[in-house]
N, C-alpha and C positions, 0 to 999 in steps of 0.2 A: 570477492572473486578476484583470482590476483592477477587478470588479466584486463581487469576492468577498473585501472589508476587511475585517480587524479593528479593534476596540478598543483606545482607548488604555490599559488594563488588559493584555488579551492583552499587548500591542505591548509593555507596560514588562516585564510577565513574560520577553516572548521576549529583549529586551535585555539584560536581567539574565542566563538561562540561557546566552544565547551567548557571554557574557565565560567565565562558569564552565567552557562545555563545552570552551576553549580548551585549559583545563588536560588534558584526558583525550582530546578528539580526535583522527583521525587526517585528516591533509589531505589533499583530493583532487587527481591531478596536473592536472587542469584546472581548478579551481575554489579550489584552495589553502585558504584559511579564510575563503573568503564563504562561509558560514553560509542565506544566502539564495539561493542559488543550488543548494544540493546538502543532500540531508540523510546526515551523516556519518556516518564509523565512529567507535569510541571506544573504546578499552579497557574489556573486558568481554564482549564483544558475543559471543565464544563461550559465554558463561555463560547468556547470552538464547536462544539457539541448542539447547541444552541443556536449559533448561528448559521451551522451546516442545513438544520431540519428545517429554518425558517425560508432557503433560496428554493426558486422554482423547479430547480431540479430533483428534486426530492420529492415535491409532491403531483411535478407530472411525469412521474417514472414509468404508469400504468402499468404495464406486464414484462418493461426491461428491469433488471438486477442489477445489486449491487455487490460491488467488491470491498471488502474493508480492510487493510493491512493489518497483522497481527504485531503491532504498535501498541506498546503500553499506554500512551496518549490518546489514543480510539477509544480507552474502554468505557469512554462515558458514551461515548457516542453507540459503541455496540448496544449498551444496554438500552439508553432508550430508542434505539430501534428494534430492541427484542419488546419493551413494551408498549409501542405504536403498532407490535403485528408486521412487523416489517423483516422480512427472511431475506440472509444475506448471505456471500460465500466469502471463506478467509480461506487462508493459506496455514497450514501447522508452520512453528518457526521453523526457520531454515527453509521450508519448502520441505521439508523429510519426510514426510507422511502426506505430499502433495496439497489437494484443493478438498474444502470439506463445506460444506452447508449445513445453518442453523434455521430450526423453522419454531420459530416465538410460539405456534399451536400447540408445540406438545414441550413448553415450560411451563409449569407452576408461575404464576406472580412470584411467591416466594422465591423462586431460585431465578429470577432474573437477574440479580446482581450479579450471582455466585457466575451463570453461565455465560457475561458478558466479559470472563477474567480467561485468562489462555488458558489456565487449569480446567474450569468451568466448559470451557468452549468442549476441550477434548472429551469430555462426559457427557454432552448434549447435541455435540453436532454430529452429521452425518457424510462419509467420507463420498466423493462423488469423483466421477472417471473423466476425464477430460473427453470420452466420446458421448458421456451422457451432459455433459457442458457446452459441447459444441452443438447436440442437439437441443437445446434450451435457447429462449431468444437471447436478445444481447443486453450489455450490461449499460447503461446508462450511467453510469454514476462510479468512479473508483476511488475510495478517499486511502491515506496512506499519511504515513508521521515522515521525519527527516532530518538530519541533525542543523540543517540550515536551506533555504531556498534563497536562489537572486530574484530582483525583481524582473527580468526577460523568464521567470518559471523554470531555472534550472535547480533542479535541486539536488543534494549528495546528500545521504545518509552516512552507514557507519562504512563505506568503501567496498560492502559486498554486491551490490548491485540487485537486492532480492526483487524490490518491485518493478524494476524494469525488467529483471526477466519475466515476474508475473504476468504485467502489463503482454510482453512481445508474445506468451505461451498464447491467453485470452486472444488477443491479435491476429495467433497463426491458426484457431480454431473457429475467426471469422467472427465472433459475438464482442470484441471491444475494434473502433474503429476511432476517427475522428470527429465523431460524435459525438463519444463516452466520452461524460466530463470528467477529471481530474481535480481532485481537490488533494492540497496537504496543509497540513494543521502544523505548525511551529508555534513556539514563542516569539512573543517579539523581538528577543534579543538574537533570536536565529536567524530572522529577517534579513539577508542582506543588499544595502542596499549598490545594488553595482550589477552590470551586464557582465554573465559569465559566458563562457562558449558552453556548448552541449558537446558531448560525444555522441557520434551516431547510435551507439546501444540507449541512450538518456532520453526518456518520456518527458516533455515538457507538462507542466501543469496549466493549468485554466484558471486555478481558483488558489489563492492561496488563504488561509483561514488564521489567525491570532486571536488571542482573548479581546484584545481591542478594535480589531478590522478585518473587514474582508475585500479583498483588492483580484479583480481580475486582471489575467495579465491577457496584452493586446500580441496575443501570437495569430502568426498564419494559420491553417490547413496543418492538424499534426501529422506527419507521414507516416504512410503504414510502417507500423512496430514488428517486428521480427525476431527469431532467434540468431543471432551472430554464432553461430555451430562454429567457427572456426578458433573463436573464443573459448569454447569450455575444455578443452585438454587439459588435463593437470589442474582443474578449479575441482572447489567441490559439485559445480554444480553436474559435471558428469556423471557420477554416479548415481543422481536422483533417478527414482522413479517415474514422474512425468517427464525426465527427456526419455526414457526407453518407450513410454507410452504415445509422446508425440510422434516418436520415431515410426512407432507403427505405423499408427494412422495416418501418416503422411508417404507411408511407401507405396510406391507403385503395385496395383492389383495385376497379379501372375493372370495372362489369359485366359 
């Protein structure tokens, strides 16, 4: 989103991790090792998986939902939550085809693998309106990948800003609040360790996840997340279809 830079601190951080991340990544068959373009898998990332299912928030979710980024690094995690029976809402990339939901009842075992992979997802999940989202209870739990996180829970990805606007969409439809835990899954070598600043559009995390630790971070009260409207001119994310959608359902009813 090119309205939504970083820092040439960030920026030298992220240069730095993504030589490192080369060594333990796993390439994607579209995107190969731009780094900017996709946030990767890496070895490990079952260990992240693993220790996501194991924290209390996952198993006292009751009838709040969860959000999963559509992260190549998630997909261990999507799938054993399609095999726990566990239904969950992603995002198509980019957000272009908006918020969709997958319900583990009407997969096969067999095709659990297949539908935990973004290919997969688009052939088994089901596309869902932001007004039928906001009439659903709220989401407990958002996990998401990230090309590196600080330890104060800032994290930057590939400089598009997707799950922060996720997060702010979720937000302004009232079902994600300061609640809803935040989890992101990195490698270790993403991990950095240093107090970054946040930008006001920047979702702080709670939880940050590696193959070898899970470390909460000691933030305040997250503040209510929003759409920065004055931000998307000229980004791609104007032309999406959940901003025309948000846009409705947030206009004022003619008397």
């Amino acid at each position: 989103m090119t309205n939504y830079q970083v820092d040439d601190l960030t920026e030298r951080h992220r240069e730095r991790i993504w030589e490192e991340l080369r060594k333990v990544a796993r390439p994607d068959s579209r995107f190969h090792w731009d780094f900017s373009r996709f946030i990767t898998d890496f070895e490990g990332s079952d260990r992240c998986a693993e220790r996501i299912l194991d924290l209390d928030v996952v198993t006292a979710l009751d009838d709040r939902r969860i959000f999963i980024a559509p992260d190549n690094c998630l997909e261990e995690l999507r799938y054993r939550l399609i095999r726990a029976g566990l239904p969950f809402v992603m995002t198509t990339y980019g957000i272009v085809r908006g918020f969709q939901v997958i319900d583990p009842a009407v997969i096969a075992p067999e095709d659990a693998r297949y539908a935990a992979t973004l290919d997969g997802f688009d052939r088994f999940a089901r596309p869902v309106s932001l007004r039928e989202l906001a009439a659903g209870p709220g989401f407990g739990l958002c996990v998401t990948g990230g090309s590196a996180v600080s330890r104060n829970g800032v994290r930057f990805g590939k400089g598009h800003g997707y799950f922060d606007f996720e997060f702010a969409v979720l937000s302004e439809l009232s079902v994600a609040d300061d609640t809803t835990r935040v989890i992101d899954v990195v490698h270790d070598c993403q991990y950095v360790d240093d107090d970054l600043e946040a930008k006001p559009h920047d979702v702080a995390v709670d939880t940050i996840v590696t193959p070898t630790r899970t470390l909460d971070v000691a933030n305040g009260p997250r503040p209510p997340a929003h759409i920065h409207w004055d931000l998307l001119p000229g980004t791609e994310f104007e032309v999406l279809g959940v901003v025309d959608e948000l846009r409705t359902l947030q206009a004022p009813k003619a008397p």
